[in-house]
Backbone as CSV, one residue per row, in Angstrom:
resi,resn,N_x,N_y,N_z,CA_x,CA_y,CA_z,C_x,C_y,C_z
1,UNK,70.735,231.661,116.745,71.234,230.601,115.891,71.066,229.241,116.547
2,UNK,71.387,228.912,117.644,70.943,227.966,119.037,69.651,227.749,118.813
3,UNK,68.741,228.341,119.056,67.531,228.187,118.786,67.043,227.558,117.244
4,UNK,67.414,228.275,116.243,67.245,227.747,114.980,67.933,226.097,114.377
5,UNK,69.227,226.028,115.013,69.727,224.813,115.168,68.416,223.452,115.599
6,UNK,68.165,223.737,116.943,67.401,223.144,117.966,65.677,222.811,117.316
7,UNK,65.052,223.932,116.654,64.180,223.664,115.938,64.251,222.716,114.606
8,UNK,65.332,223.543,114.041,65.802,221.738,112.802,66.000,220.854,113.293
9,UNK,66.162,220.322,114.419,66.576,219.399,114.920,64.968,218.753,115.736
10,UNK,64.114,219.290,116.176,63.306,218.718,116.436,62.184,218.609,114.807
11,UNK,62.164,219.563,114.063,61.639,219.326,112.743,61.760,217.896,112.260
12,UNK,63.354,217.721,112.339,63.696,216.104,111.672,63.512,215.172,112.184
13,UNK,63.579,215.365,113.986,62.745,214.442,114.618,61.485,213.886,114.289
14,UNK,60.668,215.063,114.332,59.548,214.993,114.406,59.082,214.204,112.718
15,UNK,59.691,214.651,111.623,59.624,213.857,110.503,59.770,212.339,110.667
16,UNK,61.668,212.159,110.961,61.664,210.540,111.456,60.305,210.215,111.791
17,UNK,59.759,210.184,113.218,58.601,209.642,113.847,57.704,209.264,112.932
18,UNK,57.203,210.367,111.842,56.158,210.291,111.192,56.402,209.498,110.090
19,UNK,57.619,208.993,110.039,57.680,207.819,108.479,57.872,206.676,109.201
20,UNK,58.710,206.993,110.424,58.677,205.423,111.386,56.821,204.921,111.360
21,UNK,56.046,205.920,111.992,54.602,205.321,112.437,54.078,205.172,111.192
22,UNK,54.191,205.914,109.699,53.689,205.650,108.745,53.916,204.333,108.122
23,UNK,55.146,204.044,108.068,55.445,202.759,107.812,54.920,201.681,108.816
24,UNK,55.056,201.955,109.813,54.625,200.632,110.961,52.983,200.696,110.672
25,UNK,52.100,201.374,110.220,50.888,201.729,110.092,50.607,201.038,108.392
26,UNK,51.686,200.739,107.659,51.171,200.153,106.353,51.359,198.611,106.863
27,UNK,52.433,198.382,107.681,52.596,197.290,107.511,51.490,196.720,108.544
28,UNK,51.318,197.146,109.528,49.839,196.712,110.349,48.839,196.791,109.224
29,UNK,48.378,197.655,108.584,47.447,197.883,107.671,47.292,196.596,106.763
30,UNK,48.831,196.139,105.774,49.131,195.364,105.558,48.511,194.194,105.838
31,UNK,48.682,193.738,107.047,48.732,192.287,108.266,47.133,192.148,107.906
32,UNK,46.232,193.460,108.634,44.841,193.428,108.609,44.130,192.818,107.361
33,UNK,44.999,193.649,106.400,44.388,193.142,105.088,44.479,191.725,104.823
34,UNK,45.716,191.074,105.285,46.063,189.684,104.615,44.608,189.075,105.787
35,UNK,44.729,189.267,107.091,43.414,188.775,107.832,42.096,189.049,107.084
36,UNK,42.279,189.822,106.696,40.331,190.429,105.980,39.947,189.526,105.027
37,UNK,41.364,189.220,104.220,40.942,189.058,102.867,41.083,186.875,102.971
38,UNK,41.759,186.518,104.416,41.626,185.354,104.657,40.109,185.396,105.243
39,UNK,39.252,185.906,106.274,37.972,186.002,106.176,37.092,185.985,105.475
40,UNK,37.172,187.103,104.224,36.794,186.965,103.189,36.670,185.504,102.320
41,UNK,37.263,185.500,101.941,37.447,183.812,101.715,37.007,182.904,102.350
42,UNK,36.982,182.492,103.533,36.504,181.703,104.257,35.597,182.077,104.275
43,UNK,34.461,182.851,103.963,33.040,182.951,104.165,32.506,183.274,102.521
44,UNK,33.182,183.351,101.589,32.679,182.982,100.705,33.143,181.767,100.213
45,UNK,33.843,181.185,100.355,33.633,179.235,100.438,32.379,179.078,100.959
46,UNK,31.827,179.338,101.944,30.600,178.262,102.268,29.695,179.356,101.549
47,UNK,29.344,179.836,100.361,28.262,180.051,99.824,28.656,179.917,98.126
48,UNK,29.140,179.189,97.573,29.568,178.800,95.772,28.622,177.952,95.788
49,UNK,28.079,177.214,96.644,27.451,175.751,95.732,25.926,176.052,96.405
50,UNK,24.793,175.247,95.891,23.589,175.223,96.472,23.307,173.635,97.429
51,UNK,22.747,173.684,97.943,22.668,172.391,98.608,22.385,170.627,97.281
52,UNK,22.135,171.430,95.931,22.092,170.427,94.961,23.058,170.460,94.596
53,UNK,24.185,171.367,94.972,25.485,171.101,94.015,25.810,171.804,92.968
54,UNK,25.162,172.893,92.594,25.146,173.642,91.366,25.835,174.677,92.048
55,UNK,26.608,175.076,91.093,27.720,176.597,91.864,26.838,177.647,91.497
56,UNK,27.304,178.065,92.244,26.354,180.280,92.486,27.682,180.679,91.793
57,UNK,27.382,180.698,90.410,28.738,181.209,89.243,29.371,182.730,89.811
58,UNK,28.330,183.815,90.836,28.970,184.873,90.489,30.013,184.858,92.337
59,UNK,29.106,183.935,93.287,29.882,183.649,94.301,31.516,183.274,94.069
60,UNK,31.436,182.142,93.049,32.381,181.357,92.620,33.658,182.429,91.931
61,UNK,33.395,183.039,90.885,34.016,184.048,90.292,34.902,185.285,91.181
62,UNK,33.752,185.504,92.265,34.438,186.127,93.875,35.305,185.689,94.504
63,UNK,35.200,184.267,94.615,35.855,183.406,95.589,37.550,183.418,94.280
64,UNK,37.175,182.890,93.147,38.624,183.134,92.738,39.733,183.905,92.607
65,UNK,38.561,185.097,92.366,39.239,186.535,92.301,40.228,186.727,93.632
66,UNK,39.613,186.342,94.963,40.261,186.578,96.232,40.999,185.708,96.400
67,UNK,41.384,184.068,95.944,42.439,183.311,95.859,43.600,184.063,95.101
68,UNK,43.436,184.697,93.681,44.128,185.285,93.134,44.745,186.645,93.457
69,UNK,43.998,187.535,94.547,44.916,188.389,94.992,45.554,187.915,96.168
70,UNK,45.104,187.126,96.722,45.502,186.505,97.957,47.200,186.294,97.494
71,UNK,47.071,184.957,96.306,48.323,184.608,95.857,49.364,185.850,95.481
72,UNK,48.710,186.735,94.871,49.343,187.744,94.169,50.622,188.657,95.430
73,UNK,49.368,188.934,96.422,49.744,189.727,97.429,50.589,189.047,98.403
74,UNK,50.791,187.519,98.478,51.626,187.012,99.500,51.890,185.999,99.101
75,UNK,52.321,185.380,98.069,52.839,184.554,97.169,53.808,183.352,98.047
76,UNK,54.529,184.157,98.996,55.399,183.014,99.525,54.550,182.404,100.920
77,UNK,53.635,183.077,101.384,52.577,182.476,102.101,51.971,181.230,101.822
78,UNK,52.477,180.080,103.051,51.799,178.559,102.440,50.438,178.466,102.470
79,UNK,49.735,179.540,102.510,48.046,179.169,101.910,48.309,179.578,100.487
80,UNK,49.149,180.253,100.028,49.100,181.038,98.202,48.691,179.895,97.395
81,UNK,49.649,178.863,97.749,49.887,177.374,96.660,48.574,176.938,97.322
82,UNK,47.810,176.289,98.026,46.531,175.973,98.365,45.460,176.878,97.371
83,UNK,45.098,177.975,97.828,44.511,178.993,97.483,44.278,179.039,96.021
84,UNK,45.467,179.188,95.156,45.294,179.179,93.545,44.986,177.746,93.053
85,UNK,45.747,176.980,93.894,44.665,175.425,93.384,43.857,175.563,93.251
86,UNK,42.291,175.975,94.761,41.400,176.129,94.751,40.883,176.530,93.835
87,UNK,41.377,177.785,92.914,40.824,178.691,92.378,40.606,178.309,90.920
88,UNK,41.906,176.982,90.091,41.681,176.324,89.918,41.040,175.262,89.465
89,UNK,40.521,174.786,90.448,39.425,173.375,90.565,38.054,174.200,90.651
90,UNK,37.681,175.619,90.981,36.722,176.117,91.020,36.302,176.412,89.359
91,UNK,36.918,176.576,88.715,38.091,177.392,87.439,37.469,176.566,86.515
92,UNK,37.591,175.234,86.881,37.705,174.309,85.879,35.931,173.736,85.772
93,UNK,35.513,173.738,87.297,33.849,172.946,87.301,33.165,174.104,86.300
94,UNK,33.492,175.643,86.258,32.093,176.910,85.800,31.952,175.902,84.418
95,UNK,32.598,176.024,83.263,33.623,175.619,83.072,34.344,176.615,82.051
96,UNK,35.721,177.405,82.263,36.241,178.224,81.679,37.420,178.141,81.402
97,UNK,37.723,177.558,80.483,39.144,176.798,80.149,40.375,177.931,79.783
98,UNK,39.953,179.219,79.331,41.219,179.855,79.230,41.391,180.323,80.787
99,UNK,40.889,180.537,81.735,41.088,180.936,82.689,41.993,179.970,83.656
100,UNK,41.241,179.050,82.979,42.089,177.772,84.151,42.992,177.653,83.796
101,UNK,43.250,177.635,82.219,44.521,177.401,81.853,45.516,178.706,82.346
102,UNK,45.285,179.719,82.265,46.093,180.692,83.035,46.371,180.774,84.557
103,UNK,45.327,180.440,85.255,45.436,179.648,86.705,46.755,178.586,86.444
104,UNK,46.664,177.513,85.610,47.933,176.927,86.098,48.512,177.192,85.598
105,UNK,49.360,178.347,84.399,50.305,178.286,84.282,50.718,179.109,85.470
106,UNK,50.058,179.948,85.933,50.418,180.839,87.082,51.327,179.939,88.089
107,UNK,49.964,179.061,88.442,50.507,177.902,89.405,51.969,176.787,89.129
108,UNK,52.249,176.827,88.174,53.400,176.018,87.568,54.006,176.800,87.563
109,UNK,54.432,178.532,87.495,55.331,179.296,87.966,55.791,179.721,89.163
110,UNK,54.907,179.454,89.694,55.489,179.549,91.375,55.694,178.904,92.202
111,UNK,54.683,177.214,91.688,54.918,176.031,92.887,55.259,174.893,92.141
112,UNK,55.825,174.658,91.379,56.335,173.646,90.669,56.996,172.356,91.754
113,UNK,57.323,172.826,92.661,58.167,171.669,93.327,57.003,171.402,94.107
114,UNK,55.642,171.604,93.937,54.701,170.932,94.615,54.052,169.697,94.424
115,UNK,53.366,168.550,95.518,52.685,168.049,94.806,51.381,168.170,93.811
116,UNK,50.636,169.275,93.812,49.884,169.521,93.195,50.206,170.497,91.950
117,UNK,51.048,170.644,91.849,52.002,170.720,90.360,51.873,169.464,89.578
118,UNK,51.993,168.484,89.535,51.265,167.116,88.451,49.866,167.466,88.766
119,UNK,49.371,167.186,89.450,47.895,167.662,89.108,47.443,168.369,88.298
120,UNK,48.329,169.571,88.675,47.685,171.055,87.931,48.013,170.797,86.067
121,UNK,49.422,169.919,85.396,49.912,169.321,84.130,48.689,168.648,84.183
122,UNK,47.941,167.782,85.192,47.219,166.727,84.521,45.838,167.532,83.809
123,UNK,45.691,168.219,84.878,44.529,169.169,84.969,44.569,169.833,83.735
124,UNK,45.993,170.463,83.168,45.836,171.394,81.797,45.701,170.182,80.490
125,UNK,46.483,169.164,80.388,45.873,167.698,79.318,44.578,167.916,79.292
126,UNK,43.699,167.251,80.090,42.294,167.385,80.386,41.647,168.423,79.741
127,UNK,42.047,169.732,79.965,41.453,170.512,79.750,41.585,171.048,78.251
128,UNK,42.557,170.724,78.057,43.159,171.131,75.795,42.035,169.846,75.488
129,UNK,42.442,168.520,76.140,41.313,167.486,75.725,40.443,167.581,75.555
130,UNK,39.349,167.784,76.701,38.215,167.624,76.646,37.567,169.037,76.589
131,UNK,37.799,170.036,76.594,37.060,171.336,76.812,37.637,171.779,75.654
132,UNK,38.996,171.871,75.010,39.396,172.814,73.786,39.637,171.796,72.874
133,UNK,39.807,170.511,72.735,39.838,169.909,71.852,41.047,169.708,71.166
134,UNK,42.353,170.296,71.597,43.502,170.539,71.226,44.656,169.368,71.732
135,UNK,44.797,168.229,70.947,44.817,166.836,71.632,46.762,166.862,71.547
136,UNK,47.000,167.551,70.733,48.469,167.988,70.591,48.819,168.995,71.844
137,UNK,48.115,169.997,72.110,48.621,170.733,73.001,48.424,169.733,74.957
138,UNK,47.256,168.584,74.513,47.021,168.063,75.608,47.925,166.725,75.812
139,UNK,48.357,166.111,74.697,49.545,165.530,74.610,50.704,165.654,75.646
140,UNK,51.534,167.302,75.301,52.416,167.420,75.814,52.394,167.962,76.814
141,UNK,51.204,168.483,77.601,50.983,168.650,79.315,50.983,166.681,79.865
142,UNK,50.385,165.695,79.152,50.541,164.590,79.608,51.809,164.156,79.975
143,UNK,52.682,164.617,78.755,54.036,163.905,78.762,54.953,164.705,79.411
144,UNK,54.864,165.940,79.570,55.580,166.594,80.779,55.072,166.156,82.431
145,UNK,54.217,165.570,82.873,53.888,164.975,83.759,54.468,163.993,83.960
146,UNK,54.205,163.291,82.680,55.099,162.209,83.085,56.522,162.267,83.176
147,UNK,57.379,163.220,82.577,58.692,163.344,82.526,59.269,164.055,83.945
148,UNK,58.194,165.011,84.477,58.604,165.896,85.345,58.596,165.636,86.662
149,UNK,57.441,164.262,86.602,56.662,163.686,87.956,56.343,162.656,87.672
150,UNK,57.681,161.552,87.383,57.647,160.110,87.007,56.582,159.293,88.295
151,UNK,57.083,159.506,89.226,56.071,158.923,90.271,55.014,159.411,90.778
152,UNK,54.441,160.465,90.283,53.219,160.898,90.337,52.211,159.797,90.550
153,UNK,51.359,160.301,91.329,50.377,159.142,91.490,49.290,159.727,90.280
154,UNK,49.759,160.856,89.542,48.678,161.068,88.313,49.383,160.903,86.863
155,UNK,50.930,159.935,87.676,51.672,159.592,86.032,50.695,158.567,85.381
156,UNK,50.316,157.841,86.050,49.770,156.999,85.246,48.074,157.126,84.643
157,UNK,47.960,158.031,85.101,46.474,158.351,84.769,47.008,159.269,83.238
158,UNK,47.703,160.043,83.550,48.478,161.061,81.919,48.720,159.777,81.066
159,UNK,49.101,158.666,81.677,49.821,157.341,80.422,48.358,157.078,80.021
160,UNK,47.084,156.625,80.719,46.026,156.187,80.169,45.585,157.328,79.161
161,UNK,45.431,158.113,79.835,44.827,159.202,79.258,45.746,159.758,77.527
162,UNK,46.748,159.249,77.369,47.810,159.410,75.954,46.875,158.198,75.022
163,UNK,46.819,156.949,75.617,46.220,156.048,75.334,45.055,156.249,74.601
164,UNK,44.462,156.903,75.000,42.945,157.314,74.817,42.665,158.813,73.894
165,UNK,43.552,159.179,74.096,43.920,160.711,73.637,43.065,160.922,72.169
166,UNK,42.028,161.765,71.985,41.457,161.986,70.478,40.663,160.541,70.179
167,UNK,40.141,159.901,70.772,39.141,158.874,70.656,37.916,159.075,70.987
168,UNK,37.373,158.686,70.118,35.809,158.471,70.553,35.394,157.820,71.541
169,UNK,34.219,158.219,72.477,33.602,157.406,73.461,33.783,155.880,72.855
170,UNK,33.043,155.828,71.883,32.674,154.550,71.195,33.346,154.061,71.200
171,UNK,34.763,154.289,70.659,36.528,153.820,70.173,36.989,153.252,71.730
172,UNK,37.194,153.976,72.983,37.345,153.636,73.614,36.459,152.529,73.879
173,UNK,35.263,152.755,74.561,34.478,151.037,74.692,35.339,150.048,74.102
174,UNK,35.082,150.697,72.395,35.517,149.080,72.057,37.021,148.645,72.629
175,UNK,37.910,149.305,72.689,38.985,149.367,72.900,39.188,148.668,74.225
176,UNK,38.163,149.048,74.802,38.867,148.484,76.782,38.096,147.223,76.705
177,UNK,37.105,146.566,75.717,36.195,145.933,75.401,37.162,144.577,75.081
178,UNK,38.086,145.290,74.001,38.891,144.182,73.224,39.885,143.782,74.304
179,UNK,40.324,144.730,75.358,41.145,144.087,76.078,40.899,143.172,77.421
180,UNK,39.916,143.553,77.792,39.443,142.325,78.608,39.195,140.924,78.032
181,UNK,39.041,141.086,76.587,38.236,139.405,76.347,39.706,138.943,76.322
């Protein structure tokens, strides 16, 4: 019975150990990954663009994808809020407006108290504006900028930009035309 005792007893040992090292083995595993996948990234940044400036669309599409698990997977990590910017401003040059627009709302859910939170409002105006055409929905990304991030150094670019809002090239000319004389 001594004996049988003594064997359960090293059994459960021997279990403990193996969820202690299993666990210490995800979370190293873990660590590696967040390193791989910061490598990753950093070496596909220097291959999106060509030396003329034209993005390598399927590089680019890579590179976001890995900002986006990046963010996903370590969210409170201060590269996350960097990272989904990037992804972003990458987001926005292909040019793929529902995507971006889901990029920032992402980004307005998690980093709002950032400075690049007005950006990212200015960034969605812009983008109902000029890419979807939706001058109401780009309206009120302006005016939440301005309400949310009075001193924004992109409040006042959202005020021009209300100004201008649903005008023609032409309309404008004349418009900035009439106000200089």
């Amino acid at each position: 019975m001594a004996k049988q005792i003594s064997y359960m007893g090293l059994v459960i040992l021997l279990m403990q150990a193996f969820f202690v090292s299993c666990s210490g083995s995800d979370q190293k595993t873990k660590t590696v990954d967040q390193a791989g996948l910061q490598q990753k990234i950093a070496q596909t940044e220097q291959y999106i663009m060509l030396d003329n400036g034209t993005i390598i669309v399927d590089s680019a599409l890579k590179l976001i994808e890995y900002y986006q698990s990046y963010q996903q997977n370590w969210p409170d990590d201060s590269l996350s809020a960097e990272y989904l910017f990037k992804a972003i401003d990458i987001s926005i040059n292909l040019p793929r407006a529902k995507e971006s627009l889901q990029l920032i709302s992402t980004y307005l859910e998690n980093y709002s108290g950032t400075y690049y939170a007005g950006v990212a409002l200015f960034l969605e105006g812009f983008i109902y504006d000029q890419q979807i055409g939706d001058t109401v929905r780009a309206h009120l990304s302006y005016e939440r900028l301005i309400k949310e991030y009075p001193d924004h150094s992109f409040a006042d670019d959202a005020h021009s930009a209300l100004q201008f809002l649903g005008k023609s090239p032409e309309e404008m000319i004349l418009e900035f035309e009439q106000k200089n004389q």
